[in-house]
C-alpha positions in Angstrom: -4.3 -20.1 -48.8 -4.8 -16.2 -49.7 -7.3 -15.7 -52.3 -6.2 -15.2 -55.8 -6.6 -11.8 -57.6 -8.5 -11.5 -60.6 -8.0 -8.1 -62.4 -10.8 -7.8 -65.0 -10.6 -5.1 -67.5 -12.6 -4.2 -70.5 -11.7 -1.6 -73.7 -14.2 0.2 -75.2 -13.5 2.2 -78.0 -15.4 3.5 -81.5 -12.7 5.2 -83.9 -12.8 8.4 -85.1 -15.0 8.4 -88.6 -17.2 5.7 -87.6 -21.5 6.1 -88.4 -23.1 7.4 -85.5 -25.7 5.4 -86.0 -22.8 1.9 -84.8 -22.1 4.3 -82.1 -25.8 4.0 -80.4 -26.1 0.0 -81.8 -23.0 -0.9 -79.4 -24.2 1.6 -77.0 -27.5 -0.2 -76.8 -26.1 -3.4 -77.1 -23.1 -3.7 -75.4 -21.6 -0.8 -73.3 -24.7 0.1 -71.2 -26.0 -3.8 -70.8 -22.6 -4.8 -69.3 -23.1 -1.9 -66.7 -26.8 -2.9 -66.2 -25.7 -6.5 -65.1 -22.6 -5.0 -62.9 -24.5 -3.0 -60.9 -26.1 -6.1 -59.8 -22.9 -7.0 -58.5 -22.0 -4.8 -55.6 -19.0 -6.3 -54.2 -17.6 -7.0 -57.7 -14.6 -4.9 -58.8 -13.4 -4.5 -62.5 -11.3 -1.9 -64.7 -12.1 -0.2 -67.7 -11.2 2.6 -70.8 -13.5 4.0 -72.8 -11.9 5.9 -75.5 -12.0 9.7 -76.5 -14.2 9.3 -79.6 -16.7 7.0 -77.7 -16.3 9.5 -74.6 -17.3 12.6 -77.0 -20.3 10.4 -78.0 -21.7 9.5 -74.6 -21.0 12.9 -73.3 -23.5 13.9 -76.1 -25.4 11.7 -77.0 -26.0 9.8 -73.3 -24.5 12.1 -70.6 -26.9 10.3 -68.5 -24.5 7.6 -68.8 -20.9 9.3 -68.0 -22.8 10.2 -64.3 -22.9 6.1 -63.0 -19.0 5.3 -64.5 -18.8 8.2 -61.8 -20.5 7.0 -59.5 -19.4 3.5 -59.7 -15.6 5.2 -59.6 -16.3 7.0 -56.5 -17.3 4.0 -55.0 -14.5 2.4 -55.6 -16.2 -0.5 -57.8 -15.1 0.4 -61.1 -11.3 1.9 -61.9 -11.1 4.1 -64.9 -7.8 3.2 -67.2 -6.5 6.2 -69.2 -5.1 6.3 -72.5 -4.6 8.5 -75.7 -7.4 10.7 -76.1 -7.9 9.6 -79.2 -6.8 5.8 -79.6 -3.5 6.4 -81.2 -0.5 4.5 -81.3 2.0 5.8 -78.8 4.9 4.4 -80.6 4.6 6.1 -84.0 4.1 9.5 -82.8 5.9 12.3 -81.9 6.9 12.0 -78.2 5.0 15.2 -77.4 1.9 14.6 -79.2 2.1 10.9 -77.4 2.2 13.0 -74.2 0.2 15.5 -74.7 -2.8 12.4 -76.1 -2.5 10.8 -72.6 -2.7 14.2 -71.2 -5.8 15.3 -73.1 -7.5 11.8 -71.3 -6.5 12.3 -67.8 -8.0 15.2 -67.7 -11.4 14.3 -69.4 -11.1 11.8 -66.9 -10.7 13.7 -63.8 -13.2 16.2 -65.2 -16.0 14.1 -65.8 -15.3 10.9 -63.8 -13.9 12.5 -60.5 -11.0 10.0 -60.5 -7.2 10.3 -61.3 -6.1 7.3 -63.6 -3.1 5.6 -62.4 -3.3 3.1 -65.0 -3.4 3.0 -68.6 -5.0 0.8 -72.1 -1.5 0.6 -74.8 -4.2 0.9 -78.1 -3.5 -2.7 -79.4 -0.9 -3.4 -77.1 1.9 -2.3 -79.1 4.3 -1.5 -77.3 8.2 -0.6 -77.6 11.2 -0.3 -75.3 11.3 3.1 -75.3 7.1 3.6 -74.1 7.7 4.1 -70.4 9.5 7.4 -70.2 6.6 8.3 -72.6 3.7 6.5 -69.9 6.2 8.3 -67.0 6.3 11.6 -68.3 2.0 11.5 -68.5 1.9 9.9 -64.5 1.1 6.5 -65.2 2.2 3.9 -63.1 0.8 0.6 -64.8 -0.4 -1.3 -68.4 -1.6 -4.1 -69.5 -0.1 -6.4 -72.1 -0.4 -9.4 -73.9 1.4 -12.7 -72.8 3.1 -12.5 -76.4 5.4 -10.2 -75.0 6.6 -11.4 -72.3 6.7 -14.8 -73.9 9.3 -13.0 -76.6 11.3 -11.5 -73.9 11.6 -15.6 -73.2 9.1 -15.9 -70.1 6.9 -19.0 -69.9 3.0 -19.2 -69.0 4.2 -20.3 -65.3 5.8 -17.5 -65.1 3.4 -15.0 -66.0 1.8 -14.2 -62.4 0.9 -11.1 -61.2 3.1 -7.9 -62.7 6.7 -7.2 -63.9 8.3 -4.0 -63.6 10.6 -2.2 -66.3 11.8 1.0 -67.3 13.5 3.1 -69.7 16.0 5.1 -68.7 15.5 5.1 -65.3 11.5 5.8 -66.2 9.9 2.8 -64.2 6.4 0.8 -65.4 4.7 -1.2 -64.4 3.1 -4.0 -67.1 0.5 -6.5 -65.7 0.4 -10.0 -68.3 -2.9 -11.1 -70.1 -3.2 -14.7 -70.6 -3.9 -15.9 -73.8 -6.7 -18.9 -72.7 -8.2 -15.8 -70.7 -8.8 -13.4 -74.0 -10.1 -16.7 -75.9 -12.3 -18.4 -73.2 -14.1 -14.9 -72.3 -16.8 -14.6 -72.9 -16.7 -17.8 -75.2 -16.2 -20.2 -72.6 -18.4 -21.6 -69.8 -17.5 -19.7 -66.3 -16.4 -23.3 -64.4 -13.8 -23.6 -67.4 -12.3 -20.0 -66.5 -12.4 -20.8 -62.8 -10.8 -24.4 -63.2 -8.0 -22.3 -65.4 -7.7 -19.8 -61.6 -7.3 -23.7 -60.1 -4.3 -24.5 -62.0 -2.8 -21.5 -62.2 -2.6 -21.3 -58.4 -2.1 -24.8 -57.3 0.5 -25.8 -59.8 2.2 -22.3 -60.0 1.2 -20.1 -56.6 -0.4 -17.3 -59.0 -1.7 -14.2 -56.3 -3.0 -12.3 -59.8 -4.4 -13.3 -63.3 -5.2 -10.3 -65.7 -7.7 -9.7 -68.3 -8.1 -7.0 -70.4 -9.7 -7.0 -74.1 -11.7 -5.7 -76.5 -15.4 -4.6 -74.3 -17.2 -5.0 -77.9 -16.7 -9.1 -77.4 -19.6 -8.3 -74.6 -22.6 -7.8 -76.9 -20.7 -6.3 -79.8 -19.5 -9.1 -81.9 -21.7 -11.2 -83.9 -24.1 -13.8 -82.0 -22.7 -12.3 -78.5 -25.4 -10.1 -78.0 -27.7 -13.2 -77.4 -25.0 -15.7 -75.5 -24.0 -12.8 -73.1 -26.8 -11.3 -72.0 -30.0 -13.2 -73.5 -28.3 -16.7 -72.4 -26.9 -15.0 -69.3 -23.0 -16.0 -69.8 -22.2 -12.5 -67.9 -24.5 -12.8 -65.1 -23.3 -16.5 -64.7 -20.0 -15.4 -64.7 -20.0 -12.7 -62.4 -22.3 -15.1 -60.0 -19.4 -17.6 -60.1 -17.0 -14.8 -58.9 -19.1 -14.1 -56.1 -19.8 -17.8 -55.4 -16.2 -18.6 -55.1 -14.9 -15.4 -53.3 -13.7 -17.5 -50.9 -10.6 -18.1 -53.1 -10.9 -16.2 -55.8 -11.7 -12.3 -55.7 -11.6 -9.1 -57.7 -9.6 -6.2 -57.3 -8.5 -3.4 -58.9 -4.7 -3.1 -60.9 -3.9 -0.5 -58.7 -5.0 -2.2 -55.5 -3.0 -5.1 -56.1 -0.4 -2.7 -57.3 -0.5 -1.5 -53.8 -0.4 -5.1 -52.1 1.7 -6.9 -53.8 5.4 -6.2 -55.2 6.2 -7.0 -58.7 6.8 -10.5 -59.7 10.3 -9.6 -61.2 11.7 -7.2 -63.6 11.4 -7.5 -67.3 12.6 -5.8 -70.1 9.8 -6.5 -73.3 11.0 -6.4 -77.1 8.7 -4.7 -79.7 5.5 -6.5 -79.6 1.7 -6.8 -80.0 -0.6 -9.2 -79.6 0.0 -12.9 -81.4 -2.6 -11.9 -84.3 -1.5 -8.7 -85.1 2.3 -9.9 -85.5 1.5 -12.5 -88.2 -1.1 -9.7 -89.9 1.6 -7.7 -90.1 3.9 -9.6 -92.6 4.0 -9.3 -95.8 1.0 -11.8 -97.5 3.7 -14.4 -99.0 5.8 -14.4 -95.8 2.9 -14.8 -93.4 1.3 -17.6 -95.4 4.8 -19.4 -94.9 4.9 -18.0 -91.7 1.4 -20.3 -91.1 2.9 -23.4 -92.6 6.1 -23.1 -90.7 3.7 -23.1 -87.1 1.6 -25.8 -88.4 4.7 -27.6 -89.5 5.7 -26.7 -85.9 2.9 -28.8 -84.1 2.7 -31.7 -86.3 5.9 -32.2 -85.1 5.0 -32.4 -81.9 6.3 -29.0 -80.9 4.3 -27.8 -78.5 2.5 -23.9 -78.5 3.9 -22.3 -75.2 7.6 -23.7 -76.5 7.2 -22.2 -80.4 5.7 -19.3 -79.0 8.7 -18.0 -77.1 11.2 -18.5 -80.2 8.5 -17.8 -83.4 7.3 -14.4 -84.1 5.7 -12.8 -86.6 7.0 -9.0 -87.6 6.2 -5.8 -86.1 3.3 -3.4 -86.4 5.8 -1.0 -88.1 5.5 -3.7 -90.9 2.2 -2.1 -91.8 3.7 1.3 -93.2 5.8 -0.7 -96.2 3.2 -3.4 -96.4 0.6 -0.8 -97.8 1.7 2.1 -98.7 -1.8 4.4 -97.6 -1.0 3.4 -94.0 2.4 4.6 -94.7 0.9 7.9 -96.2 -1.5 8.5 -93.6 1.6 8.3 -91.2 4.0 10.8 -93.2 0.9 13.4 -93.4 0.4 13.2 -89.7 3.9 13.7 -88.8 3.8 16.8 -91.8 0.9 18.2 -90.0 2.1 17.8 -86.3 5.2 20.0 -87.4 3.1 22.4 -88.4 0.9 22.5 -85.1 3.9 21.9 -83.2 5.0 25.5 -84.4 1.9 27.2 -83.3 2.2 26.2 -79.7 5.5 27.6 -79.8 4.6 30.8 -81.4 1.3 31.2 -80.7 0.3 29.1 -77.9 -3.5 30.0 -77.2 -4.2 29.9 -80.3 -3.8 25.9 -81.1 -5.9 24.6 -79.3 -8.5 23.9 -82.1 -5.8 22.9 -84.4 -3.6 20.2 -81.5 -7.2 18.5 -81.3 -8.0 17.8 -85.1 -4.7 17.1 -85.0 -4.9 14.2 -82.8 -8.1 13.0 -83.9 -6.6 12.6 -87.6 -4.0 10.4 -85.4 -6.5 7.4 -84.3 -5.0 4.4 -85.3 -7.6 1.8 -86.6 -7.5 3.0 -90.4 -3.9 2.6 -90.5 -3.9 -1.2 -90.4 -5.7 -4.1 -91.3 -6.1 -7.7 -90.1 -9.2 -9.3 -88.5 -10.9 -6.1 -88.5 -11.9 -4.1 -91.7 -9.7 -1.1 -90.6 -7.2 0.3 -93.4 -9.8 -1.3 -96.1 -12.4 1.3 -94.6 -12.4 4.4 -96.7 -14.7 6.3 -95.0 -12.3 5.8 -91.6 -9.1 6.9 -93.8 -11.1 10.0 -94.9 -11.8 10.8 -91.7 -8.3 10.9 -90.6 -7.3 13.1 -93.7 -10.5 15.2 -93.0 -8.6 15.9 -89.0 -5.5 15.9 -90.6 -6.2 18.4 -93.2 -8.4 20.5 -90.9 -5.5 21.0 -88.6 -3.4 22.0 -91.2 -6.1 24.8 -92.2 -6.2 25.8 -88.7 -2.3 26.1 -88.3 -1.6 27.8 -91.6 -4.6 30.1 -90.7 -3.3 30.7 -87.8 0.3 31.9 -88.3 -0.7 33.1 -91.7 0.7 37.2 -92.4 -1.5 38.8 -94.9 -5.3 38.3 -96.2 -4.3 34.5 -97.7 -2.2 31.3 -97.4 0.7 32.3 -100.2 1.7 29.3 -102.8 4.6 27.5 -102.4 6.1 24.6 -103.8 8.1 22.4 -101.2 10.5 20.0 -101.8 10.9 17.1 -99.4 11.1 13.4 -98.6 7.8 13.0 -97.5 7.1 9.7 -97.7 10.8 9.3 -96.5 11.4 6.8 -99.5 14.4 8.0 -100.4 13.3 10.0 -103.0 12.4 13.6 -103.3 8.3 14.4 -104.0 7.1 18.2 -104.5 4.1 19.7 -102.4 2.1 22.7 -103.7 -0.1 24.3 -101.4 -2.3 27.2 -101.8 -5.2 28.4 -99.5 -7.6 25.8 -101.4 -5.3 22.9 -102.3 -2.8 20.8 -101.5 -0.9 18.8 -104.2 1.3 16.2 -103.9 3.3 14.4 -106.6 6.2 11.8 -106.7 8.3 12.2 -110.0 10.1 9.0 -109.0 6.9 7.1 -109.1 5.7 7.9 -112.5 5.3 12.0 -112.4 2.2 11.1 -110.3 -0.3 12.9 -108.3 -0.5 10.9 -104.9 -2.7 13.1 -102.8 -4.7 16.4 -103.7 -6.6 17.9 -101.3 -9.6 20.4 -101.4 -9.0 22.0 -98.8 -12.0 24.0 -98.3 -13.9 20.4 -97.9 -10.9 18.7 -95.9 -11.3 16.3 -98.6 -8.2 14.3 -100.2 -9.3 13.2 -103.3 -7.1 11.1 -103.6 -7.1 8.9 -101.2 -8.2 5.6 -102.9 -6.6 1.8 -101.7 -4.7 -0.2 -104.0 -6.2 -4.0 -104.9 -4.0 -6.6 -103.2 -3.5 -10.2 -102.5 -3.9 -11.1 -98.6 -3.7 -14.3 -96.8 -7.4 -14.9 -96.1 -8.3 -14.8 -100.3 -7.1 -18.2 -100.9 -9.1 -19.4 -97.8 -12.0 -17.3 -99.6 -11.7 -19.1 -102.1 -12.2 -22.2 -100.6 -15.1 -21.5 -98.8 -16.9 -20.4 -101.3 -17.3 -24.0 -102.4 -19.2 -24.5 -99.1 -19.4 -25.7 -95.9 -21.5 -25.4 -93.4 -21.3 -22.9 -89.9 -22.2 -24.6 -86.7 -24.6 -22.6 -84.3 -22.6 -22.1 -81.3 -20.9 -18.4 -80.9 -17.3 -17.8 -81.7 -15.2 -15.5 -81.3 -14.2 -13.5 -84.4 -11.0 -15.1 -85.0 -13.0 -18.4 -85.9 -15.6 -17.4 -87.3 -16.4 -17.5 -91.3 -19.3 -15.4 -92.8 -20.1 -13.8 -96.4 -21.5 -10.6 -96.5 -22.8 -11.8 -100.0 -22.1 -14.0 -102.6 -20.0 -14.4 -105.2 -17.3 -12.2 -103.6 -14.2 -14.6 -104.6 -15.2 -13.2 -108.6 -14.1 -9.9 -107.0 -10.5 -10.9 -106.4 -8.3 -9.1 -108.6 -4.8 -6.8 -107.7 -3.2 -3.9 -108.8 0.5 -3.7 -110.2 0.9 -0.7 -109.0 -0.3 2.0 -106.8 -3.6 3.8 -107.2 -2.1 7.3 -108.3 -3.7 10.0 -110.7 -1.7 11.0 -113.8 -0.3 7.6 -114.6 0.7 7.3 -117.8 0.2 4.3 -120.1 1.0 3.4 -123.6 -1.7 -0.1 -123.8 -1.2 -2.9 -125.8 -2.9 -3.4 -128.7 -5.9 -5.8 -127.2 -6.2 -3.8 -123.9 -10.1 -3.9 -123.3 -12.0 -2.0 -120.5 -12.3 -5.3 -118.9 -8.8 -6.4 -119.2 -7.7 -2.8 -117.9 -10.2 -3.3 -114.9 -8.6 -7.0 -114.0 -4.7 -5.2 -114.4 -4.7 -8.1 -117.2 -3.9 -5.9 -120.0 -0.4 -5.7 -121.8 1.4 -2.1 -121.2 3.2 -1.7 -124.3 5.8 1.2 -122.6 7.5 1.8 -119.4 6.0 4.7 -118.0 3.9 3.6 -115.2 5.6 4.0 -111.6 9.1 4.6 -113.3 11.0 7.4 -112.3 10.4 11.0 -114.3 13.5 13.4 -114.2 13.0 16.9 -113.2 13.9 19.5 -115.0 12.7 22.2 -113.0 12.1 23.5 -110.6 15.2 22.1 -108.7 14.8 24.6 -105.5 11.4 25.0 -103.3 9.8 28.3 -104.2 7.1 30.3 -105.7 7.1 29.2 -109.2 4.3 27.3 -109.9 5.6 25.0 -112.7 6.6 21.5 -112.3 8.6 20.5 -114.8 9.5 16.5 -115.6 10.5 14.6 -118.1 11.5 10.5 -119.0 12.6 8.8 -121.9 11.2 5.4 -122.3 10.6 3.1 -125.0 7.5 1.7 -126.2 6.8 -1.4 -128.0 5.2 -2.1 -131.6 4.2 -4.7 -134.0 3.5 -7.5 -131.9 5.8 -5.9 -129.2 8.9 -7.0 -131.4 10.3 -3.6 -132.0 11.4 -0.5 -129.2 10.6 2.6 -130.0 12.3 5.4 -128.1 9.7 7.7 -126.8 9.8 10.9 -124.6 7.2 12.2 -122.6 7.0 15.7 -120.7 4.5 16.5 -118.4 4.2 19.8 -116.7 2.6 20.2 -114.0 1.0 24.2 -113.6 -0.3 24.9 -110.1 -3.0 27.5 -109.8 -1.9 30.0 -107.1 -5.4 30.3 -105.5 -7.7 28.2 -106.4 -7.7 24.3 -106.5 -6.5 23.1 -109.7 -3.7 21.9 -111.9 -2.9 21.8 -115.6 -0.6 19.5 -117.0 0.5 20.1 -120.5 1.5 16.8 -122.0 4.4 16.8 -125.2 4.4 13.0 -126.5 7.8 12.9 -129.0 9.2 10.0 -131.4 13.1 10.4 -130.2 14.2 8.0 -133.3 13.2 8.0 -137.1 10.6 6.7 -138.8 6.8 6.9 -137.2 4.9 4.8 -135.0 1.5 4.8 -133.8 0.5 4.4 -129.9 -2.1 4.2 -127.5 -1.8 6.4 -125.0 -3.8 6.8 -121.7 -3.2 8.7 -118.5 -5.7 7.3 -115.4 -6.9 8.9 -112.3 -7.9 7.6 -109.6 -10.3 9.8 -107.1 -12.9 9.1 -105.0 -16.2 10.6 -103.2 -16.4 7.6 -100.8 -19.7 6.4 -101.9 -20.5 4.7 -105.0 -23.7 3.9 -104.5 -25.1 7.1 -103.2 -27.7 9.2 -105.2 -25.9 12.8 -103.8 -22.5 11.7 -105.6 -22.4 10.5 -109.2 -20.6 11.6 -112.3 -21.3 14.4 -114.6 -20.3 13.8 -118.1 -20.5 17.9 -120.1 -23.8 16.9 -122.0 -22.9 13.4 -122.6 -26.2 11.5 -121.1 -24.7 8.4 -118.9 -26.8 5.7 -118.4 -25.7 5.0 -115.0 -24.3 7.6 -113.5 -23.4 6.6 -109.9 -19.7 5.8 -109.1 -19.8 2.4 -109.0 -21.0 2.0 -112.5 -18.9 1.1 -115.4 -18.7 2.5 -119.0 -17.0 4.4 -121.8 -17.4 7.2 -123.7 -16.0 7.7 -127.2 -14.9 10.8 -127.1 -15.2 13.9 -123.8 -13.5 16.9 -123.0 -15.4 17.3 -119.8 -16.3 15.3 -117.2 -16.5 15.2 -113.2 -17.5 13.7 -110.1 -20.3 15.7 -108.4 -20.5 15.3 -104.4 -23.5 17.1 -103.0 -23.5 15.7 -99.7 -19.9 17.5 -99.3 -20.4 20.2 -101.6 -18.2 20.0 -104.6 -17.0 18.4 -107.8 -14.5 17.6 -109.0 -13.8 18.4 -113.2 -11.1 16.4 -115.5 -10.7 18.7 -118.6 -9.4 17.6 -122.2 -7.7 19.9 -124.8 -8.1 17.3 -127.2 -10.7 14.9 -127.0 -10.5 11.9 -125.2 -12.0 8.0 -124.8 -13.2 7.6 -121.5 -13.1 4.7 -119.7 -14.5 4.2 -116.5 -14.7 1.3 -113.7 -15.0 1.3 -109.9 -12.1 0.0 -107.7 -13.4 -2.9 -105.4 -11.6 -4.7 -102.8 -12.4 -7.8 -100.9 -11.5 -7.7 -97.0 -12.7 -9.4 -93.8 -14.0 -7.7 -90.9 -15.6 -8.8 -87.6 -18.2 -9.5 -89.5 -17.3 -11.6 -92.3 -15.9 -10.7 -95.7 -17.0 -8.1 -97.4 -16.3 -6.0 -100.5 -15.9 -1.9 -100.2 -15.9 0.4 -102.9 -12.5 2.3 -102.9 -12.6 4.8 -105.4 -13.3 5.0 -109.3 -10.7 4.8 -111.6 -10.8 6.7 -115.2 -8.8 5.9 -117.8 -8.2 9.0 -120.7 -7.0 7.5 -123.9 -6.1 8.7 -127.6 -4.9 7.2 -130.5 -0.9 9.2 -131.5 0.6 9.0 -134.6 3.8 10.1 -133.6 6.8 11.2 -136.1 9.9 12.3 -135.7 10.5 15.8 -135.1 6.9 16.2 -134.1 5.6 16.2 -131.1 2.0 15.5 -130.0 0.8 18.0 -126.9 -2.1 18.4 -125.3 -3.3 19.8 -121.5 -5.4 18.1 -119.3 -6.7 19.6 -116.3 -7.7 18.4 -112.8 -10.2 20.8 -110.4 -11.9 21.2 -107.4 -14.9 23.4 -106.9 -17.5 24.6 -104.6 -21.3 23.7 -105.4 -24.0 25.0 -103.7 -25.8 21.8 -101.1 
């Protein structure tokens, strides 16, 4: 009988943002040990992508390195799979930036690694219908995919040999299946259990090829692999196995078997991505239903492989209304890449700087969240925003006509909500606000820094917090390795205390009127009462009602707020205006607080922010308090102050502050934003940001309005 084809790929990849210092750890632990035991292996063949951040790296930090993936190319022992430079998703970008990523990645490739890449590694496998024009149009031929799809598109596990082709308008690909059993069982799984799996699937079904392809941090990366891969020799016992049995089972490369062996059949694959990432995906009450309807599923007797091919979870597209920042992350991108987009057509030698930052702020990990930490990482949003923002600079710099960048203030769907949101940009700021979410400020960069401000993560309720819960109570872990999606682990204790949500959206500007028994602690747990309904409600503008040069933002909303044991509605107005500095980074906004009705009434009002530095328990950024003494002043302290007109955020590590001024003198609240998330490595709790919550005691009367200014900056500080 001929020998069956096993196609064994690994992805490699670091995202853009992460600590150099996890760069050289998997480095050391798992990217240059795998290559150390392959080389041992001679007659072996296997496939594998290293993304563009972890390319950059090794080309700097271990160039040593990049010279054997060449040599082990040229030999024909290892083939190199392409992909976006920068790990993007090709789905949700532009179609030229998604050619122009795969592009940038060929030809490091061919550059540094002597090869052309015929194939390429879909970042997370997600994939849509319209992806190989996109794959055609860069010169690929082939990609790899996870059996999900193809069971979706109604294709069973006997069915899954070898490759499929399909094609988008005429645009052919080809799309090589990966097993489920074969990304659980390696490396987790004794080698003889793999190669019984090659029995069955070519004696029951006549498979020629089985694929692999998955995450190369399982190798050494992940927790406890390190010692079962390489200290208890699971890869060297593997790949001994392979050339123990290469009587019937052999490697080869995609391509080669590409070039051997026609396609199994055509196939045309619905939206998709891997099994996980569908259910993560849903929104938390739907997926926890979506997990009792399974389990209800297979106490019925229903088997896997059957549910599997009729039960889906949703879509990665899923993400950008399940949280909002991934959705924001998104709209700036596509903002930015208009921008760019316009330099290359204008000034075409001249982008080259600014279509790189570009796609770096366009690496996909901090966009979504499941099993890995990912969106929940704020130091991997900033660095998107940091790209993103940087690009920007670059573009506006570029096609810029006198000495500066002139202000303007846009009008647009940015967010494409629906609803119209105003952007004023200057040389040193950008400023976004949403009058239909409560007059808020939802992104304000400092542009000198590349630094949104803004850019903190709401508190919310996901699947895995119940199961937190739980845990906590104990239970003990057994000793044998696991792969990620099994395994349990608290970074530290007493996390399940930390599990508290947000009503709404983590904004600057918000306004509240409190409840009579709102404490700092009750504010902190979003247990308080709010006595009006001002927060996230929409503000009317009055003016401006055209884009243009006038830096005055002008909204308004009538509410009502309650009083006396929240028995009786008061009609209250509230304008804000918003004054945009035309050159430097800062904004006023005078406040005017009226009584619409008769009579008097006194309130509690409060207007938050929300900003963060990144770290909150770093020495170089703390908060400054205009000759108030703070007892703690690092950002993830808690407090209050009776009474400030001045205080700040002080980042020395970047280089600025950031001031909050008060006309009239305000209580101070102050509290830092913790969330709870799993990662790889267990559950853990990240600071997001600090929240600070100005308040005042109003007596307001009719006919007489209470106003004040408060003021929001960004400065330069020396290092």
């Amino acid at each position: 009988m001929t020998p069956l084809k096993f196609l064994f790929a690994l992805h490699n990849h670091q995202p853009v943002g992460n600590f150099g210092h996890v760069f050289e750890e998997l480095f050391d632990k798992c990217y240059k040990p795998y290559f150390d035991v392959l080389e041992d292996f001679p007659g072996l063949k296997t496939s594998a992508h290293f993304s563009g951040p972890l390319l950059e790296w090794i080309q700097k930090h271990r160039p040593e390195f990049l010279r054997r993936l060449r040599a082990l190319a040229e030999a024909g022992q290892l083939e190199i799979l392409s992909g976006g430079f920068y790990e993007p998703l090709l789905s949700i970008l532009p179609h030229d930036d998604a050619v122009g990523q795969i592009r940038m990645m060929n030809d490091f490739i061919r550059e540094e690694l002597g090869v052309q890449p015929r194939g390429l590694w879909l970042a997370e496998r997600i994939w849509t219908p319209a992806l190989p024009a996109i794959l055609h149009e860069a010169e690929i031929e082939f990609t790899l995919l996870d059996d999900t799809h193809f069971n979706y598109a109604g294709l069973r596990e006997d069915q899954l040999d070898g490759y499929y082709v399909t094609e988008h308008l005429g645009a052919p690909l080809n799309v090589f299946p990966i097993p489920k059993f074969m990304r659980y069982a390696v490396p987790f799984k004794q080698p003889q259990e793999i190669l019984d799996y090659f029995g069955r699937m070519r004696d029951q079904f006549g498979f020629r090829g089985i694929a692999y392809g998955d995450d190369g941090e399982k190798f050494g990366g992940w927790p406890e692999t390190y010692d079962w891969v390489y200290k208890q020799n699971w890869l060297r016992n593997f790949f001994s196995a392979l050339e123990a049995n290469a009587h019937w089972v052999q490697t080869a490369s995609f391509a080669e078997y590409i070039d051997a062996h026609p396609p199994t059949g055509r196939v045309y694959l619905p939206m998709a991505s891997y099994e996980e990432m569908m259910e993560w995906s849903l929104p938390t009450q739907t997926a926890r239903e979506f997990g009792a309807l399974k389990k209800e599923m297979a106490d019925k007797g229903v088997s896997e492989e059957r549910s599997r091919i009729f039960l889906r979870g949703g879509q990665w597209n899923n993400f950008m209304t399940k949280y909002s920042e991934s959705n924001l992350l998104h709209k700036k991108m596509l903002y930015v890449s208009r921008k760019v987009e316009k330099l290359r057509r204008l000034q075409p030698t001249q982008a080259d700087d600014a279509v790189r930052e570009l796609y770096r702020g366009q690496c996909n990990c901090a966009q979504w969240h499941g099993l890995f930490g990912g969106l929940y990482l704020n130091y991997l949003r900033h660095a998107l925003y940091q790209s993103l923002i940087a690009a920007e600079c670059l573009a506006d710099d570029e096609m810029k006509t006198g000495e500066t960048v002139e202000f303007a203030l846009w009008i647009l769907d940015f967010d494409l909500d629906g609803r119209k949101e105003y952007l004023a940009e200057n040389e040193n700021m950008n400023a976004y606000v949403a009058p239909a979410n409560g007059g808020t400020l939802f992104e304000f960069d400092f542009r000198p820094a590349h630094f949104n401000i803004c850019n903190v993560l709401r508190r919310r309720e996901e699947v895995y917090h119940q199961h937190l819960r739980e845990l906590a109570e104990g239970g003990a872990q057994g000793t044998e390795p696991k792969s990620i999606h099994d395994r349990v682990h608290f970074k530290e204790e007493g996390l399940e205390n930390l599990l508290a949500y947000d009503r709404y959206e983590r904004r600057s500007f918000m306004d509240h009127f409190l409840g009579a028994g709102t404490t700092p602690e009750t504010f902190e747990q979003n247990s308080y009462e709010e006595a009006g309904d001002f927060v996230e409600e929409e503000y009317e503008v009055k003016s401006p009602l055209q884009p243009g040069r006038d830096g005055r933002l002008v909204l308004e909303r009538r509410g009502v707020v309650t009083s006396g044991g929240g028995g009786y509605r008061n009609p209250v107005r509230v304008e804000k205006v918003f004054r945009f500095a035309p050159n430097a980074a800062r904004v006023d906004v005078d406040y005017k607080i009226s009584l619409e009705g008769e009579g008097a009434v006194d309130v509690w009002f409060g207007v938050e922010f929300n900003l963060t530095l990144l770290a909150g328990d770093a020495p170089d950024r703390y908060y400054t308090s205009g000759g108030n003494a703070l007892p703690e002043p690092r950002l993830n302290s808690r407090g209050a102050l009776e009474s400030a007109k001045i205080f700040g955020l002080r980042d020395e590590w970047s280089g600025f502050e950031i001031n909050l001024g008060f006309s009239r003198s305000a209580g101070l609240w102050r509290y830092p934003i913790e969330s709870v998330s799993q990662s790889e490595d267990g559950f853990e709790r990240t600071y997001q940001g600090s929240c600070l919550l100005a308040h005042w005691l109003l007596s307001l009367r009719a006919a007489r309005p209470v106003e004040f200014t408060l003021r929001l900056e960004t400065v330069s500080i020396d290092h």
